[in-house]
C-alpha positions in Angstrom: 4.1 -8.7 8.1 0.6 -10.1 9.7 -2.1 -8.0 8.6 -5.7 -9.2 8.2 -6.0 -6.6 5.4 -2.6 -6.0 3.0 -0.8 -8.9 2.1 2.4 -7.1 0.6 3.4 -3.4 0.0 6.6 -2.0 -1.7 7.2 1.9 -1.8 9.8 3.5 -4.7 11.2 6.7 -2.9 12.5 8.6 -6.5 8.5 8.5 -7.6 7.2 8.4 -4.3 4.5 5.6 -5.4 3.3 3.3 -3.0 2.0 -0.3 -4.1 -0.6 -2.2 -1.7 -1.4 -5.9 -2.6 -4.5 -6.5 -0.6 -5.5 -10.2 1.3 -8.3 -9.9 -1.6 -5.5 -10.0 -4.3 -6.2 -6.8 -5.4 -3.0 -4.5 -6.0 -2.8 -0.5 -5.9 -0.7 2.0 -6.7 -1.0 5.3 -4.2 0.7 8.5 -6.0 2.3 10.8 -4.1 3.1 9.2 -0.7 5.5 11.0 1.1 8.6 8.7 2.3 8.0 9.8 6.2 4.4 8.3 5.8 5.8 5.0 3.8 8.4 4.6 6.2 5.6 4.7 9.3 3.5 2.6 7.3 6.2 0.2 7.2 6.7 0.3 10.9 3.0 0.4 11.7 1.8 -2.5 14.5 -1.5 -2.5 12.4 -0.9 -2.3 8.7 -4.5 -2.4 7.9 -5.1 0.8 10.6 -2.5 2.9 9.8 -3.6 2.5 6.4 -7.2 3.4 6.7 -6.2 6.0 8.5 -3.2 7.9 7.0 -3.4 6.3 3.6 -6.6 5.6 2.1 -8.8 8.6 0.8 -6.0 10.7 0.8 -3.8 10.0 -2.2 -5.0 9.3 -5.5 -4.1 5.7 -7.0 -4.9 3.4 -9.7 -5.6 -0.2 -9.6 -2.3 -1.9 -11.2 -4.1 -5.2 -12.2 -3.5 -8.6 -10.6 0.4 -10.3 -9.3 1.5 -12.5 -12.5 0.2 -15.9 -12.3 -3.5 -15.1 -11.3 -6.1 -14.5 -13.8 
């Protein structure tokens, strides 16, 4: 997935929670992501776009700390 902006993201359908790991290493949980929107985030040309626009400021989240291994 080439984005300039998100490095990785996984989405859990049963608690409809979306985790973003940003180029920055910076990792968020969004809450309440509907699977329709996960699914065209997934398919998305730009990643970063789509996310800025259907995704950020629009669900709440929490920061869920940094990947194991970093400090």
């Amino acid at each position: 997935m080439p984005s300039s902006v998100i490095c990785s993201f996984a989405y859990d359908p049963l608690s409809k929670a979306l985790d973003v790991e940003f180029v920055s290493g910076r990792r968020y949980r969004y809450l309440g992501v509907p699977e329709a929107v996960a699914g065209e985030f997934s398919g998305a040309f730009s990643k970063g776009r789509f996310f800025n626009a259907r995704i950020r400021d629009r669900f709440a989240f929490r920061e869920i700390g940094w990947p194991s291994g970093n400090s």
